[in-house]
C-alpha angles and dihedrals in degrees: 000000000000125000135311110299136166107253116221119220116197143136112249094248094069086047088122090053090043087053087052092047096049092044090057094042091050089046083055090055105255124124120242134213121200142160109226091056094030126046097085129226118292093010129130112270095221110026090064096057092053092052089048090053096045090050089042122118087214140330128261098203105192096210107202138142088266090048090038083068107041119115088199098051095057086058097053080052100045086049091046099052088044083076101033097245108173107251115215112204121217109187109205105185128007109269126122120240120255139189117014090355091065088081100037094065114032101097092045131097105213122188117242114234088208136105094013123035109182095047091049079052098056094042089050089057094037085050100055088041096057090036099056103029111357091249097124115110122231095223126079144133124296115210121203129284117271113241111248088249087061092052099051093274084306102143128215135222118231104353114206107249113267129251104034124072113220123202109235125205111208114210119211108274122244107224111272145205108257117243097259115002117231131251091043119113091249087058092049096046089057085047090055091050101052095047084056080073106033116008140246088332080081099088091054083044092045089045097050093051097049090052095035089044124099094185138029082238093062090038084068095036094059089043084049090068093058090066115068107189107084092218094045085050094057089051088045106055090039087062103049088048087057095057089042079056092051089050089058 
């Protein structure tokens, strides 16, 4: 097998955006591996996928409808996780996972695709980057913020102004109090709200964005895009800030 690559899991119908994904990362300067350009002529389907994950550096996984689905996909994934390669979410819509990818990722922060393409893109690469050799640098470009109709009526705190993009330096982060600490009844009422949605997984979800969140507003914002239904969202996030209210 050839050197370490990052290896791209996707469903065939979100091949355009995978081409896209594997044109920025190269760009980047990380290789890609993906089937579609690299299983060669006359070779075994899936034995070479399973050789290209086994040599990968780490594993872009395009979550998507058509990938949430996809019986093949959970294997990659299952393979994957067998010899601890690192997955990199990219989320392509906003849906929430179900079945078996429910636990997959739900300890795993994935970068949303969506509103801004270009940015997602950069911190993807910058991700992998920090996560396999700590190469990744801490400054890159800020878009501008999405407007609450964009994100399903989900409003956001503080918004950067919009035009100009600002470098930003991150500093590295003191440890911090989570938003809301587990095991309160605040804690347990959002837990509640959001299971009402998908299930028992809540707690893990409710758990990583209390910890992930800077703000009570993007704590919101991370638990919103569990809840599909626009109208359900709205009710939702009023709710929880309620009970965030209710912890003050």
């Amino acid at each position: 097998m050839a050197a370490p690559h990052i290896f791209i899991c996707f469903s065939s119908k979100d091949e355009a955006v995978a081409r896209e994904v594997v044109e920025a990362l190269e760009a980047d300067g990380l290789k890609c591996w993906i089937s579609f350009r690299d299983v060669l002529p006359g070779q075994n389907y899936q034995e070479a996928i399973v050789q290209a994950l086994e040599a990968s550096s780490g594993i872009v996984f395009l979550f998507s409808e058509h990938s949430n689905r996809s019986l093949e996909i959970k294997k990659e994934l299952s393979i994957g996780g067998s010899i601890d390669v690192p997955v990199f979410p990219l989320r392509l819509s906003p849906i929430a996972p179900s079945g078996a990818l429910r636990y997959e990722l739900a300890v795993r922060q994935w970068i949303d695709i969506f509103p801004h393409r270009r940015y997602a893109l950069a911190r993807l690469a910058q991700t992998i980057k920090k996560t396999i050799d700590g190469s990744g640098e801490d400054e890159f470009d800020v878009p501008p913020s999405p407007s609450p109709a964009a994100r399903g009526g989900v409003a956001i705190a503080n918004p950067p102004a919009s035009g100009k993009r600002s470098a930003v330096k991150r500093a590295p982060s003191a440890p911090r109090v989570p938003i809301i600490a587990s095991n309160t009844p605040q804690f347990e009422a959002i837990r509640a709200l959001l299971a009402r949605h998908i299930g028992p997984i809540a707690k893990l979800f409710v758990e990583k964005a209390a910890s992930e969140a800077q703000t009570p507003d993007e704590f919101c914002e991370q638990l919103a895009t569990h809840v599909a239904a626009p109208t359900d969202r709205n009710s939702f996030v009023q709710a929880v800030r309620k009970q965030l209210t209710a912890k003050s």
